[in-house]
C-alpha positions as CSV (number, residue, x, y, z in Angstrom):
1,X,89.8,105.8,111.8
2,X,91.7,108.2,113.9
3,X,94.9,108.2,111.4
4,X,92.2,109.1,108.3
5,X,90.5,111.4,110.7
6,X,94.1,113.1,111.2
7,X,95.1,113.0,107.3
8,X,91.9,114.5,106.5
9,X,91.6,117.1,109.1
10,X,95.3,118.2,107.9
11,X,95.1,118.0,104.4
12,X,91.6,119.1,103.3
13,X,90.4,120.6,106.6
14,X,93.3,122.8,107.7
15,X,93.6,124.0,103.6
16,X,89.5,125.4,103.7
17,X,90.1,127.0,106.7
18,X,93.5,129.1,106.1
19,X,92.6,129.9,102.8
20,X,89.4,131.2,104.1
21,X,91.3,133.0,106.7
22,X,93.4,134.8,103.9
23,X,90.8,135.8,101.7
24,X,90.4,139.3,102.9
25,X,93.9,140.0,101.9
26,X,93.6,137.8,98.7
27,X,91.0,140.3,98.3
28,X,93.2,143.4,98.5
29,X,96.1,142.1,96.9
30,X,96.5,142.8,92.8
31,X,97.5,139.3,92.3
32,X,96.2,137.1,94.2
33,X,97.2,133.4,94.5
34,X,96.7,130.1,96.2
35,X,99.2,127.3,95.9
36,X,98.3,123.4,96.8
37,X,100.3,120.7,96.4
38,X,98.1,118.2,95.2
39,X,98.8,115.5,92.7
40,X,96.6,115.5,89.4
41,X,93.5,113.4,90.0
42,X,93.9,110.5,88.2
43,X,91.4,107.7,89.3
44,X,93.8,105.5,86.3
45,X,96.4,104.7,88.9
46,X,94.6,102.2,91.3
47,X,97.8,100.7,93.1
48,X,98.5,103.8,94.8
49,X,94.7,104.2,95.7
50,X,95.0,100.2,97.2
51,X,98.4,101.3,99.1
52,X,97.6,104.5,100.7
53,X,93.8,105.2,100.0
54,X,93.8,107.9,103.6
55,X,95.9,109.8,101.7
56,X,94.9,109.7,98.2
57,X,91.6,110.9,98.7
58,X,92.5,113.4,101.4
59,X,94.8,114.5,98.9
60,X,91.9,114.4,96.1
61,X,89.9,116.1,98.5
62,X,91.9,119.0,98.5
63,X,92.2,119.3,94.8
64,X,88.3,119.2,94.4
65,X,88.6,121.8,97.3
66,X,90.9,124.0,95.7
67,X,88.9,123.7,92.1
68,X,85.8,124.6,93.7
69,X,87.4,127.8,95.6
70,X,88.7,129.1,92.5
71,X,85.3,129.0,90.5
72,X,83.8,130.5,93.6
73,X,86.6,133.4,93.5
């Protein structure tokens, strides 16, 4: 629990919170942008879900994340 606790505080926790931080300048800026380096979710691929499931969904996590910011902004 305390290595998907760490994975998930990293990936999906730590990407909210600084993109929250930078809105105000995302706000100002004429072009603003948000990069994250999340794979496509593709729930097709179960061997890699089996092997390193921590990661997949913290990584899926942050793509929903990132999805959801963007219709919000």
């Amino acid at each position: 629990m305390k290595q998907y606790d760490l994975m998930h505080g990293i990936s999906v926790r730590a990407a909210f919170y600084l993109t929250k931080l930078c809105l105000p300048y995302l706000k100002q800026s004429e072009n603003p942008h948000v990069l994250f380096m999340v794979p496509p979710i593709n729930l097709e691929n179960k061997l890699f879900m089996i092997a390193h499931l921590g990661y997949t969904t913290s990584k899926f996590g942050v793509a929903m994340m990132a999805r959801g910011l963007a219709a919000e902004f």
